[in-house]
C-alpha positions as CSV (number, residue, x, y, z in Angstrom):
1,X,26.1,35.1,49.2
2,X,24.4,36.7,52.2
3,X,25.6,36.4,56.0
4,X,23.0,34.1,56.8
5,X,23.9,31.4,53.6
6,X,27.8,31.9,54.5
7,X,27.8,31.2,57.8
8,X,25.9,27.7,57.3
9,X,28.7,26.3,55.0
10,X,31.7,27.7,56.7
11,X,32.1,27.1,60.0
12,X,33.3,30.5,61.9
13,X,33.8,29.7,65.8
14,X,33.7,33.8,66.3
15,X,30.4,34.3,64.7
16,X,27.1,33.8,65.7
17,X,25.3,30.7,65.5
18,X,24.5,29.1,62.5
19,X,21.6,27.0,61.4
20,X,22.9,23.0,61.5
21,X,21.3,19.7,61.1
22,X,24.1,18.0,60.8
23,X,26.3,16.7,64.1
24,X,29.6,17.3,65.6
25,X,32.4,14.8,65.9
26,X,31.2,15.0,70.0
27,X,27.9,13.7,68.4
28,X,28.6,11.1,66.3
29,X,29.6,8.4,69.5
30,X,30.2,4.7,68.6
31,X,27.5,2.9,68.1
32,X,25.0,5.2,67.6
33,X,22.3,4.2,64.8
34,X,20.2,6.9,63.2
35,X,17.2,6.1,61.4
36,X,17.2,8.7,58.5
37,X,13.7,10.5,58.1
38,X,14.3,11.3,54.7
39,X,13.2,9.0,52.0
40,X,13.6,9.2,48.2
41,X,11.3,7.6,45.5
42,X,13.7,6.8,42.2
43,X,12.0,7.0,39.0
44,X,13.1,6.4,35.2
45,X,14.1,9.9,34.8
46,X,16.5,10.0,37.3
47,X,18.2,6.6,36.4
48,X,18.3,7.7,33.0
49,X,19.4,11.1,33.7
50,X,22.1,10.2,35.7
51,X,23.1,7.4,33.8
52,X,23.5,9.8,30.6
53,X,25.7,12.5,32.8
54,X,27.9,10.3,33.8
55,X,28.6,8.8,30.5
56,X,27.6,5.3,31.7
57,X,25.9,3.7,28.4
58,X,25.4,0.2,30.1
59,X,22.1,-0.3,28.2
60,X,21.0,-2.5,31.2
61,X,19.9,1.1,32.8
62,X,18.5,2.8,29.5
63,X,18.0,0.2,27.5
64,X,14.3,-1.7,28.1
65,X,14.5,-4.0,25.0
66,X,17.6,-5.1,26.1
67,X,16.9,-5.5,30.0
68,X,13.8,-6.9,29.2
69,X,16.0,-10.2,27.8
70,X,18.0,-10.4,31.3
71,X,17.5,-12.1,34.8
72,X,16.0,-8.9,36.3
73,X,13.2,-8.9,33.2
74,X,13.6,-4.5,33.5
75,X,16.2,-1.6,33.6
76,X,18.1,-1.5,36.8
77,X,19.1,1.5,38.2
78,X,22.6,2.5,38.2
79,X,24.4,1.7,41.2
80,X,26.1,4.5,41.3
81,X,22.7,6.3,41.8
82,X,22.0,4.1,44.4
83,X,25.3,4.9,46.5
84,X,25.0,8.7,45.6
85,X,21.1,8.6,46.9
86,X,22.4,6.0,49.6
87,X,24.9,9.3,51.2
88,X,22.2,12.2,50.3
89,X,19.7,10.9,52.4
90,X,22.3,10.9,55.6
91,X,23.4,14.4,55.2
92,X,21.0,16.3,56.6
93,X,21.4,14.4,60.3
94,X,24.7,13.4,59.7
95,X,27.2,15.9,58.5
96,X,25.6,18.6,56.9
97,X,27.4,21.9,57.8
98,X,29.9,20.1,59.6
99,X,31.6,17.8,58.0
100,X,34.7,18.8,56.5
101,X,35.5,16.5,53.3
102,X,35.0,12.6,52.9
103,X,38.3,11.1,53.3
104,X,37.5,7.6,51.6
105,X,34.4,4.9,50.4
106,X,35.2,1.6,51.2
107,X,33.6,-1.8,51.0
108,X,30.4,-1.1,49.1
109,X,27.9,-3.5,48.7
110,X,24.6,-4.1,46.7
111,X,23.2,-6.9,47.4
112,X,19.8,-6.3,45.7
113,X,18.7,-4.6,42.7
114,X,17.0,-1.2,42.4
115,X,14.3,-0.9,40.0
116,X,12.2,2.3,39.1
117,X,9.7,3.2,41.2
118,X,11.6,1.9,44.7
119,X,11.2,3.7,47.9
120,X,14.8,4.3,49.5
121,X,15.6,4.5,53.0
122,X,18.6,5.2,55.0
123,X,20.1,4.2,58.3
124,X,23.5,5.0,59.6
125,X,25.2,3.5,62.2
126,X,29.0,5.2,63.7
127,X,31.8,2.1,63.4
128,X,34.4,4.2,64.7
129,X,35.7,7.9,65.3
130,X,38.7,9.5,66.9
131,X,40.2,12.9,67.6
132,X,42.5,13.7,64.3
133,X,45.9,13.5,64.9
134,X,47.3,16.6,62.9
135,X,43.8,18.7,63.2
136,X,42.8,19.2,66.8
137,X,40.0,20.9,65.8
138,X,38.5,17.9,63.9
139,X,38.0,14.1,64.1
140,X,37.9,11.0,61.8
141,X,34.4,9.7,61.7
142,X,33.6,6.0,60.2
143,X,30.0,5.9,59.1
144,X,28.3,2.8,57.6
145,X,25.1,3.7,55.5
146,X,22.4,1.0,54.8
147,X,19.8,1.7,52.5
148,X,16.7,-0.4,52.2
149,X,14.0,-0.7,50.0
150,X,9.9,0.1,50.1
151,X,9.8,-3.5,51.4
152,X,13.2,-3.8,54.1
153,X,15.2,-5.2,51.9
154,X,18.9,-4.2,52.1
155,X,20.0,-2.7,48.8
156,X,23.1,-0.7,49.5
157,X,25.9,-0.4,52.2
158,X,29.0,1.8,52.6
159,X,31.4,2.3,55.1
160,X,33.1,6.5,54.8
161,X,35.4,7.5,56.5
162,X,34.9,11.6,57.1
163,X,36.7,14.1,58.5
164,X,34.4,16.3,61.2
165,X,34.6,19.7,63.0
166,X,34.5,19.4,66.5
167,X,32.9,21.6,68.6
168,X,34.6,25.2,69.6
């Protein structure tokens, strides 16, 4: 792993800067809404794909005889996808390169289907954070993530709770 790839996973306050996107605990302030500029088309291959790696056989995501016969008249894609996609697309202006692990998912919602073919979009707005009380050096951020679809539609929302460097 070279200097350059080290030093942008693992924070080192003695070292020269590294190359972030992602925000410090000082920027994640209450109430703060970010609009994520990254968006994510989901196709068949994916839901399927993921569906199969995760050993998830519900044929109402790989089976299209079967789905074809429900409410939704089509495969859905896997929820699970949905949330996984749902916390990608916040990384890169959230916490990438300085968060320090995900402390907890809580209250997730999908109140719509995703079908192949959707267009996914993300916002995230910061419920609450706070200094940590046994790491000075980091705080406890609580993110909700919305995702919406090609059309505004809300399709998925999280609250996480994560834990954040803050800055040297």
């Amino acid at each position: 792993m070279s200097t350059a790839d080290h030093t942008m996973h693992a924070p080192d306050r003695g070292a020269s800067p590294r190359p972030v996107m992602g925000r410090w605990f000082e920027d994640l302030p209450v109430g703060l809404v970010v609009d994520h500029a990254v968006t994510r088309t989901i196709t068949e291959s994916d839901n399927t794909l993921f569906s199969v790696l995760t050993m998830n056989a519900q044929p109402l995501h790989l089976d299209e005889a079967f789905a074809s016969a429900t409410e939704f008249g089509t495969r859905l894609v896997n929820s699970l996808l949905t949330l996984s996609l749902l916390v990608g697309l916040t990384v890169f202006e959230t916490t990438l390169g300085t968060t320090v692990a995900n402390l907890a998912f809580e209250e997730v919602v999908f109140p719509r289907p995703v079908f192949a073919g959707d267009t996914i979009r993300a916002q995230t707005e910061i419920l609450a954070a706070r200094p940590s009380a046994s790491r000075p050096r980091q705080g406890v951020v609580t993110f909700e993530h919305r995702a919406f679809n090609q059309t505004g539609e809300l399709v998925a929302r999280c609250r996480r709770a994560g834990l954040m460097h803050r800055r040297a």
